[in-house]
C-alpha positions, -999 to 999 in steps of 0.1 A, spaced: 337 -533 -720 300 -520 -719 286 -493 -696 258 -476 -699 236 -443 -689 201 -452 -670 180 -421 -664 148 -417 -659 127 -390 -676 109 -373 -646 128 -340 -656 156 -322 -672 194 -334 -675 214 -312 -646 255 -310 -646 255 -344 -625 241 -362 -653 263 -347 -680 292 -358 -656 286 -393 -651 274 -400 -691 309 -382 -697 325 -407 -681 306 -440 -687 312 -430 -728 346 -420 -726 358 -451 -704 340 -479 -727 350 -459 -759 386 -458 -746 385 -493 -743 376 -500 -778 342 -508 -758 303 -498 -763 283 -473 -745 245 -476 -743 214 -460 -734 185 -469 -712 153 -449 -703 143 -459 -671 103 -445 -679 82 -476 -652 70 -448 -630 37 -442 -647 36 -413 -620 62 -385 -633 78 -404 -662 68 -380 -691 72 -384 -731 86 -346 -736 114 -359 -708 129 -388 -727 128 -363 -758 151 -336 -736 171 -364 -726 179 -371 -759 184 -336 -766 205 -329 -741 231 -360 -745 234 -348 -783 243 -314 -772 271 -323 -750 283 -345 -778 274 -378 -758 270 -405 -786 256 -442 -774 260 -473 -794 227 -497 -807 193 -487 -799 179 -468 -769 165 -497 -743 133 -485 -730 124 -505 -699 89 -500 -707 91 -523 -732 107 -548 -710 75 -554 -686 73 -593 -692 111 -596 -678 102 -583 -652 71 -603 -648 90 -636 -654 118 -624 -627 91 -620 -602 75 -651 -611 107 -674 -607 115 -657 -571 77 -661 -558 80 -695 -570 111 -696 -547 95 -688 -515 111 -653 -516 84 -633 -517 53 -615 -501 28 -591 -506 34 -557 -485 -1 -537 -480 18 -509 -456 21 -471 -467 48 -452 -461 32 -432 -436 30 -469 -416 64 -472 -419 78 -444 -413 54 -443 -379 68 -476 -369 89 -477 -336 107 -503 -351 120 -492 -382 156 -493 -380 177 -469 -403 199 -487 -433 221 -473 -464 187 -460 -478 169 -447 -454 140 -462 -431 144 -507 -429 111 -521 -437 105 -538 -400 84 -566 -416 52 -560 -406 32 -577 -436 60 -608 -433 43 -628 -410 6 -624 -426 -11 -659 -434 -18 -669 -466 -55 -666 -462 -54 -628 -452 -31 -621 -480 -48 -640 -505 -82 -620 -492 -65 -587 -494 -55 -588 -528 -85 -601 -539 -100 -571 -525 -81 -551 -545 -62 -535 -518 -31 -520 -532 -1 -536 -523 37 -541 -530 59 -571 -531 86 -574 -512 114 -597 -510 124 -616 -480 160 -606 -477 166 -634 -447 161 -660 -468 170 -646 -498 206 -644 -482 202 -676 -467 197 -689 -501 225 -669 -518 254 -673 -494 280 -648 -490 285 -624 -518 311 -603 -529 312 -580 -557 339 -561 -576 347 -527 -568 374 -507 -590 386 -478 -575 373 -442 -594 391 -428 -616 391 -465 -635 427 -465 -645 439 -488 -671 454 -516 -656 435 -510 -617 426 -542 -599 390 -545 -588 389 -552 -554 364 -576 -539 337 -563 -520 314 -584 -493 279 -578 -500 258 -571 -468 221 -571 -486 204 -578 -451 215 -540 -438 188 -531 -469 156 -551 -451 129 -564 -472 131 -542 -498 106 -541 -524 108 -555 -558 77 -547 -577 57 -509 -562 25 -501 -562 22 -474 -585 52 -496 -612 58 -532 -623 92 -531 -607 114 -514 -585 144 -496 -593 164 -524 -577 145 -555 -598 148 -536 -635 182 -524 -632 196 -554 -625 178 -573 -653 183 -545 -676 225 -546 -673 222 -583 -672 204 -583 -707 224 -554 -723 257 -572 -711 268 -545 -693 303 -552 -681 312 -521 -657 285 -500 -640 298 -463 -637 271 -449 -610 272 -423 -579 280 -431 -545 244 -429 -532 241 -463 -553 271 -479 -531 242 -495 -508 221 -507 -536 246 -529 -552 248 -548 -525 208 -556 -532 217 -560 -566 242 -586 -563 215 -605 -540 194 -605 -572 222 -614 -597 231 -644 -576 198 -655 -575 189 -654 -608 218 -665 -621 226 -635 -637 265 -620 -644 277 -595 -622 293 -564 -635 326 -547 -620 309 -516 -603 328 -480 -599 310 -453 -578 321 -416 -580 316 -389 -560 281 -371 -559 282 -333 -574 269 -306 -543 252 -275 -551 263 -244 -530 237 -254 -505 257 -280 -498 227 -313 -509 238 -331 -540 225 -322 -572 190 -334 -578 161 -328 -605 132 -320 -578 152 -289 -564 155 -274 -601 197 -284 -599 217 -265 -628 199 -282 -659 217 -289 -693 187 -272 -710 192 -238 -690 231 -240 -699 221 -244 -737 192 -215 -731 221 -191 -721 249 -196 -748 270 -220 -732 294 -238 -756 291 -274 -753 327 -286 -763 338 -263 -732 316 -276 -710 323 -316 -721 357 -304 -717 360 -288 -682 332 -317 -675 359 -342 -681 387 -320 -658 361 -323 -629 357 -286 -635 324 -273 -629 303 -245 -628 302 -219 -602 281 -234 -570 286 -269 -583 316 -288 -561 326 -322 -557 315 -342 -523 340 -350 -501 349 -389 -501 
């Protein structure tokens, strides 16, 4: 068994972190298994060098210990070149000049699992207006073209084991239903690749066996096993817990300055305790688990 942590290093650790690395460690480590550590630091925007420090900090506080080296994806920028490559050369995908502002104004965005579907608007552009574009420099993403992607694919289903992993559970088959995502993009404009491109290349390359992630990831997997299938990449058993709430009642999240490991440290509080009540799903006071 290998899992692995994957954060990015826009900001401070906050209790929702220190959960799930908990639990990826102590279910590969229980299993005689590896644990390992990624940096997800693409987005040139807020990824910071003091971040990936802190993270490091922080993990070592709690007494989170990961196996091999740290895998930076940074250094992993021709992968994802070559990935993009191999599906272009498959038809699969197209340059997307739109804004979010466009997309968001468009009458015919429908809503999926993440948010606002990309209604296609750049799809149908002709290779000569594309081609003049980005010669033009206009910035632009690339998006895939999920209806042939899936056409391509076939049906999908990925393994889902039930959370807590139990020895001995039975992952149960899961039909992915990537077309509810829309054409979602693969490479940014502001990164070499999107969240849903790296990760998948990333676990594939690290051999990661079980993916321990929240439940605001349920959606993305299926994307990601759209990806694996057409690559011809392995596809991990995938186990999504519950999200942690603040007592406002949104999930736990760096941008709105969520309980940080740091802070914890900064006011005494003893790391064994906290791994341990971490581990009981106890938490501290304003932090509560989301309802399935």
């Amino acid at each position: 068994m290998v899992t692995r942590f994957a954060p990015s290093p826009t900001g401070r650790l906050h209790v929702g972190h220190a959960w799930s690395a908990l639990l990826a460690m102590d279910m590969a480590h229980a299993r005689g298994g590896a644990f390992r550590l990624r940096i997800e630091d693409i987005d040139g925007t807020r990824s910071r060098p003091e971040h990936v420090a802190g993270i490091v900090e922080d993990l070592r506080w709690l007494g989170i210990a990961w196996d091999g080296d740290i895998v930076f994806q940074s250094a992993r920028l021709d992968h994802y070149e070559a990935a993009l490559q191999r599906l272009e050369a498959m038809g699969l995908l197209y340059p997307c000049f739109c804004t979010r502002a466009d997309i968001m104004a468009s009458s015919a965005a429908p809503h999926g699992p993440e948010g606002p579907v990309y209604p296609g608007t750049c799809r149908g552009l002709g290779d000569g207006e594309r081609s003049r574009r980005i010669a033009a420099g206009e910035p632009h993403a690339w998006r895939i073209d999920m209806a042939q992607a899936a056409e391509r694919a076939g049906p999908l289903r990925w393994d889902a084991l039930p959370f807590p992993a139990e020895d001995g559970a039975r992952a149960q088959p899961v039909q992915a239903r990537p077309l509810l995502a829309g054409d979602v993009v693969l490479a940014r404009k502001d990164a070499p690749a999107s969240y849903h491109l790296s990760c998948t290349l990333d676990d594939a390359a690290m051999g990661v066996t079980h993916v321990l992630r929240g439940d605001d990831l349920r959606g993305a997997t299926d994307i990601h096993r759209l990806i694996q299938a057409l690559l011809g990449l392995p596809s991990p058993a995938y186990i999504h817990h519950p999200l942690l709430l603040g007592a406002d009642g949104r999930r736990l999240a760096k941008r709105d300055g969520s309980i940080a490991l740091a802070d914890l440290r900064a006011e005494g509080a003893d790391p064994r305790q906290l791994a341990s009540d971490l581990r009981q799903a106890r938490f501290p006071i304003g932090i509560s688990l989301a309802s399935a």
